[in-house]
N, C-alpha and C positions, 0 to 999 in steps of 0.2 A: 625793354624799359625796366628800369630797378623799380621794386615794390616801394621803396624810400621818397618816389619822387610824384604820390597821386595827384598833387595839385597841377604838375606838368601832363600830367597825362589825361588830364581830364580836360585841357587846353590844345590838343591834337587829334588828328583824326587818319588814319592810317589808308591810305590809296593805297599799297601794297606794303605788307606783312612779312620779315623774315619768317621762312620755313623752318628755318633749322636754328639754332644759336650756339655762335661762336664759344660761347664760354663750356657747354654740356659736350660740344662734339671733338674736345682733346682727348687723342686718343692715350686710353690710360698705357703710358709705355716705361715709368716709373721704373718697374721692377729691370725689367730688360736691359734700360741702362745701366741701373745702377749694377745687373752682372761684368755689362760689357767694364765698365769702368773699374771695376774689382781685379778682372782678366789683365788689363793693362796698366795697373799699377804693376801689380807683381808679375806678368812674363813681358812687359815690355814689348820688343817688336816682334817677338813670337805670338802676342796677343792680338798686333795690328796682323800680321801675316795672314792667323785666324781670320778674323774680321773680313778681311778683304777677300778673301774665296767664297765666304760665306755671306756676305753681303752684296761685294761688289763681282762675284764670281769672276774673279781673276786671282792668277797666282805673282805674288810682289815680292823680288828679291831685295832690291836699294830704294831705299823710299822717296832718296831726295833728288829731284830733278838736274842733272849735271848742266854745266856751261856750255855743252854742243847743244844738249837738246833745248835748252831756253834759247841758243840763236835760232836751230831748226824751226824753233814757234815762232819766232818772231819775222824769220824768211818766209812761212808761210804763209803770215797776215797779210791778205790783200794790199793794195796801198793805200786808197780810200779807207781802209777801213782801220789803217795805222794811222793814218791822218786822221781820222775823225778820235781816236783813243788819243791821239795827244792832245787833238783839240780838247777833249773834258777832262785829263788830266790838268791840263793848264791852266784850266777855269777854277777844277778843285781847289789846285796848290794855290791861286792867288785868294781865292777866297779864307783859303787857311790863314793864308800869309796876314790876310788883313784883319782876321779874327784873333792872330797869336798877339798882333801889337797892342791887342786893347787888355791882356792879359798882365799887368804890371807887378814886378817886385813892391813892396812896401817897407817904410824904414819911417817910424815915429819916436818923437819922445812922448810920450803920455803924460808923464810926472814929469816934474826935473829929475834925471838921474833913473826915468824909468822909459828903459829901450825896446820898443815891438818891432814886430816885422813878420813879414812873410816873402817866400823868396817861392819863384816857377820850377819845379825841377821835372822833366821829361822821365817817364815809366821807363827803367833802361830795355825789358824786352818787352813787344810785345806781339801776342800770338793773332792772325787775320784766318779768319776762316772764310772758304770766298767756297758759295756753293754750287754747288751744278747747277741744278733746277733742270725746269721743262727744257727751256732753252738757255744758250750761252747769255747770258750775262755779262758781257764785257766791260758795264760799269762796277761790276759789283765793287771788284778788287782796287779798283779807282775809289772807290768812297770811304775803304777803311783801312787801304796803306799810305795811299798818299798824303792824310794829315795826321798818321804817324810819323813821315818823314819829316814833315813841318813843324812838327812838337819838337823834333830832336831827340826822338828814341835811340836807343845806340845801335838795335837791332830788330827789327820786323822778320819774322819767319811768316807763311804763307802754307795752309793748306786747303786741299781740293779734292776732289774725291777722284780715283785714277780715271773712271771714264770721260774726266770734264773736258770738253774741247780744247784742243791745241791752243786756241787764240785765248782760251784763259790765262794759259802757261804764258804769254806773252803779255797779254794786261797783267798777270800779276810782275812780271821782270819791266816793263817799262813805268808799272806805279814806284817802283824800286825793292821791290820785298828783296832783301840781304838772301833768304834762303827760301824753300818753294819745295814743299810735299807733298805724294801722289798718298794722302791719308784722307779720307772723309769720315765724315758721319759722326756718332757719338762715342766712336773711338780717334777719332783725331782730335777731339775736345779733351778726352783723357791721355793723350799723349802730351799734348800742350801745357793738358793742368801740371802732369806727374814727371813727366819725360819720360822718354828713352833709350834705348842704346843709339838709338839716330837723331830722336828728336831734342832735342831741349825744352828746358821746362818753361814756361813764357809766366809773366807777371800779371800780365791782364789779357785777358783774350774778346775779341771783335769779330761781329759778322753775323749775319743771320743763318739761316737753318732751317731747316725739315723739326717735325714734334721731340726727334729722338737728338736730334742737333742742339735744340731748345731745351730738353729737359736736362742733359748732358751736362749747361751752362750750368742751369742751376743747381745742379745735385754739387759740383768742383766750387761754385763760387763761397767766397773764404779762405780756400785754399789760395787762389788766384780772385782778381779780379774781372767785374765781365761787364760788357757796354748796357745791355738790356736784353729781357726776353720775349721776343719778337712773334707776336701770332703773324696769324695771315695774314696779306696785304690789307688797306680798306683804303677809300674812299667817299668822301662826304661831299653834295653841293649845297652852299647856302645859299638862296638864291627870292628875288623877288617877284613882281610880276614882269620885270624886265627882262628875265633870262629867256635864252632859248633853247629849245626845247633839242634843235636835232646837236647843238652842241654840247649839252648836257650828257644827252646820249654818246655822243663819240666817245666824251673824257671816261664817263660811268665805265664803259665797256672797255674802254684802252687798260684801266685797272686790271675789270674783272678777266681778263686773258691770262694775267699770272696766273691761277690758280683757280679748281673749284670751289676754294673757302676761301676767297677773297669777299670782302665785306664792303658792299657799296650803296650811296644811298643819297637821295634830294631829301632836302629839308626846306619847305617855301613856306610861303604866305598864300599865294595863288594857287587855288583849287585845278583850274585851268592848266594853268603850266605843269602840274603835275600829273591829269590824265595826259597831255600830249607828251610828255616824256615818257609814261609808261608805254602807249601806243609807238611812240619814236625808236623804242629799245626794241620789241621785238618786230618792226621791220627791219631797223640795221643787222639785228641777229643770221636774217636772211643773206645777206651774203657779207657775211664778216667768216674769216677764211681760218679765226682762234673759237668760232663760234662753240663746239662742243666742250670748251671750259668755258667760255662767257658766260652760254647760258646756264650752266650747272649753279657758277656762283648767283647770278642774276636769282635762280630761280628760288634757292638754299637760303641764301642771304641778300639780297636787294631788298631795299627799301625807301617807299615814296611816303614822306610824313607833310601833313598840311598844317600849319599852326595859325593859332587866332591871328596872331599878331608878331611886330617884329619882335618883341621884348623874349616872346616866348622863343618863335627860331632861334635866337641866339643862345636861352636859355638851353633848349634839348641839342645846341650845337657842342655845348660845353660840356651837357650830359656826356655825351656818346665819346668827345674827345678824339675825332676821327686823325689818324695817320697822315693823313693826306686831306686839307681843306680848301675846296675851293669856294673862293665867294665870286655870286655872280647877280648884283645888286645894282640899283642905280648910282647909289656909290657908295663903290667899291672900297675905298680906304676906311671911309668913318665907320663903315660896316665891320671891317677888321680889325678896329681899332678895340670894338666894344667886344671883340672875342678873347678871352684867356686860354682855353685847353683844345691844344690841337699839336701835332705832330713838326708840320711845317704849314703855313697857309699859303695859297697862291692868290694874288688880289687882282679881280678883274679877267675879263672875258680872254683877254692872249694869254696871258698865266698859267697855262695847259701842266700837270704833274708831269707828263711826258719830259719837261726840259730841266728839272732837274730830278730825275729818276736818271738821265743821260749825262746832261754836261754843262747845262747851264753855273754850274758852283757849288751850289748847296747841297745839302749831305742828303741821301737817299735812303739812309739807315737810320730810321724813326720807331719812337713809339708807337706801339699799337696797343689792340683791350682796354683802352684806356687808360692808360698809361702816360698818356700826355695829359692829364690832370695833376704829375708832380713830376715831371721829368719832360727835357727838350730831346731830339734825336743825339747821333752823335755827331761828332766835331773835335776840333784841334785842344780842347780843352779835357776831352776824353780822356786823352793822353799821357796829361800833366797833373801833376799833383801840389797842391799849393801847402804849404806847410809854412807856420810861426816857428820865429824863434823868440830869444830876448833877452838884453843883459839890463845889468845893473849899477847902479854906481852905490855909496854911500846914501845919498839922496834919494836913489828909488829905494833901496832899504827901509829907510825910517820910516816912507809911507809906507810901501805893504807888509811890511814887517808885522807891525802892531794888529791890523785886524784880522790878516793871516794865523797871527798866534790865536785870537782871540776866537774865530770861527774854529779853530782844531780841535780848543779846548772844549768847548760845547759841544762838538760832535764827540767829543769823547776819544780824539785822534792825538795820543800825547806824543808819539813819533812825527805826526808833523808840528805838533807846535816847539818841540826842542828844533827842529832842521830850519823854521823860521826864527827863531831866538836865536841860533849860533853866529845867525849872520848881525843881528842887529845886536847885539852885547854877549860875544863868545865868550871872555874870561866869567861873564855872571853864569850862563848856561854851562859851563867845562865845571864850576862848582860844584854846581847845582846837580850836576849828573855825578860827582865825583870824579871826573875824569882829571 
């Protein structure tokens, strides 16, 4: 809890205590990338070659994954389990689809004679970093190619760290990534930003990552553009005296199995429901078969907070700005209605993060740290960049002419006040200048 917020915290009461915190326990890896990324500006894929012995201890001659071996990945996908990767591709693309239509061109007259606008125009590359992880991730590459192909990017490239599962190779070729590279880590975010002899250089880059993944983004971004930078996982439940308790516990723990610094946590009103959750979690722990990361995170970071009142839960709900929110109230909408900062929220008891972490539509690749206090996850609008233009007639002239000049002069800016005069009386201003 921020030192900024005692009056909320003197309205909570802590049933369990994060151990550890997310913000102190990044690890300082700063320097490191920023050698790696110095490496592969200037030797390019002699840099990555490097990299990949020494990280990924392998030896890497062609980086880019050829048209045999994206079939071979794709013949080796199960069939269920191609079927199930189209089924949440399908769900993604329409949910893109239905998000790009609300995304519209604009064309005003303001004045008489004074034309605005802004028009949609798709980022022509851009770069998808799809990570390994503990396990294969087969939605990852689903949540940040496939509403680049909905934006209308002209080109998605794709990379993966060489050990990543076959069936990545194949989610990333049937989300459609144009091209597909066995690069990872905090040198495939420097080949991306800088290019190289293989790779090309992308516009904006997407995807989550390991510390050195994330700190990678942000050392290149400027150079390139990047979605967001992404801590551990988290989850939050908000919940009243209606919630229950062994359900609580599944969602909490379905999180914390990504990771031992995954950040998870109830936020009630009921005193009750939150000793039976904390009791509920380390029975499930007992035979839960991701147990040895669940409990790591559970034990590092979990957290059961009780508050006076509703006014307050939703208050330290906003605080914290969790990744992933689930509300689990009597009801559930008006409850979500009063919430602002959160990642994505799930409303109501079947709402499980589990369906769109997989395939329900909505995007998987969220804010975290709080983070979603000024920022939504990504999506199809990621992608696009909305940009003004505007013409003029005689009639837009006369109006901005005059106060245009008039604000230049007072700033003391006489090259814009002659460039606004030329238009609205040139032969007086061509004098005036001696031209």
């Amino acid at each position: 809890m921020s030192k900024s917020d005692p009056a909320l915290e003197d309205r909570i009461t802590r049933i369990k205590a994060p151990q550890r915190s997310a913000w102190s326990d990044n690890t300082p890896v700063e320097a490191t990338v920023k050698a790696v990324l110095e490496a592969v500006r200037r030797d390019g894929d002699a840099a990555l070659r490097h990299y990949s012995r020494e990280f990924d201890k392998v030896d890497i001659e062609a980086f880019e994954v050829t048209h045999a071996e994206r079939a071979a990945a794709l013949e080796g996908l199960e069939k269920q389990t191609r079927a199930d990767t189209e089924f949440a591709i399908e769900r993604v693309r329409s949910f893109a689809e239905a998000q790009r239509k609300t995304l519209l061109p604009l064309e005003i007259e303001a004045l008489p004679g004074l034309h605005l606008g802004h028009r949609i125009i798709p980022i022509a590359r851009v770069g998808a970093y799809v990570p390994g992880g503990r396990y294969p991730l087969l939605s990852a590459p689903i949540m940040t190619i496939v509403p680049a192909k909905v934006a209308g990017c002209d080109e998605v490239i794709a990379c993966l760290p060489p050990a990543a599962h076959p069936a990545m190779i194949a989610g990333c070729h049937l989300s459609g990534a144009d091209r597909i590279f066995r690069v990872g880590g905090a040198q495939a975010i420097a080949a991306m930003a800088f290019g190289t002899e293989s790779i090309p250089a992308v516009d904006k880059i997407v995807g989550p990552g390991n510390a050195y993944v994330n700190e990678a983004k942000r050392q290149v971004f400027g150079l390139v553009g990047i979605d967001q930078l992404a801590g551990p996982s988290e989850i939050f439940v908000v919940a009243d005296e209606t919630g229950d308790a062994v359900t609580i516990a599944i969602d909490l723990l379905a999180q914390a199995e990504h990771d031992v610094r995954t950040r998870v946590g109830l936020i009630t009103t009921d005193r009750t429901l939150g000793e039976k959750v904390l009791v509920e979690i380390e029975r499930q722990l007992g035979n839960l078969s991701t147990a040895p990361v669940a409990a790591a995170a559970w034990r590092d970071y979990g957290e059961i907070v009780v508050c006076a009142d509703e006014a307050t839960m939703l208050a330290y709900s906003d605080h914290i700005a969790a990744e992933h929110l689930e509300v689990h109230t009597r009801d559930a909408h008006a409850t979500a209605a009063k919430l602002r900062n959160y990642g994505s929220i799930f409303i109501g008891v079947a709402a499980s993060v589990v369906y769109s972490d997989k395939c329900c539509g909505t995007n998987h690749t969220l804010p975290t740290m709080a983070a979603g206090r000024y920022t939504g996850g990504l999506w199809v609008g990621s992608y696009l960049k909305t940009c003004t233009h505007q013409w003029l007639d005689e009639r837009g002239v006369a109006a901005v002419a005059p106060p245009a000049m008039r604000q230049s002069a007072s700033e003391g800016l006489e090259g814009h006040r002659r460039a606004a005069a030329l238009r609205l009386a040139p032969t007086q201003l061509l004098s005036e200048i001696g031209a």
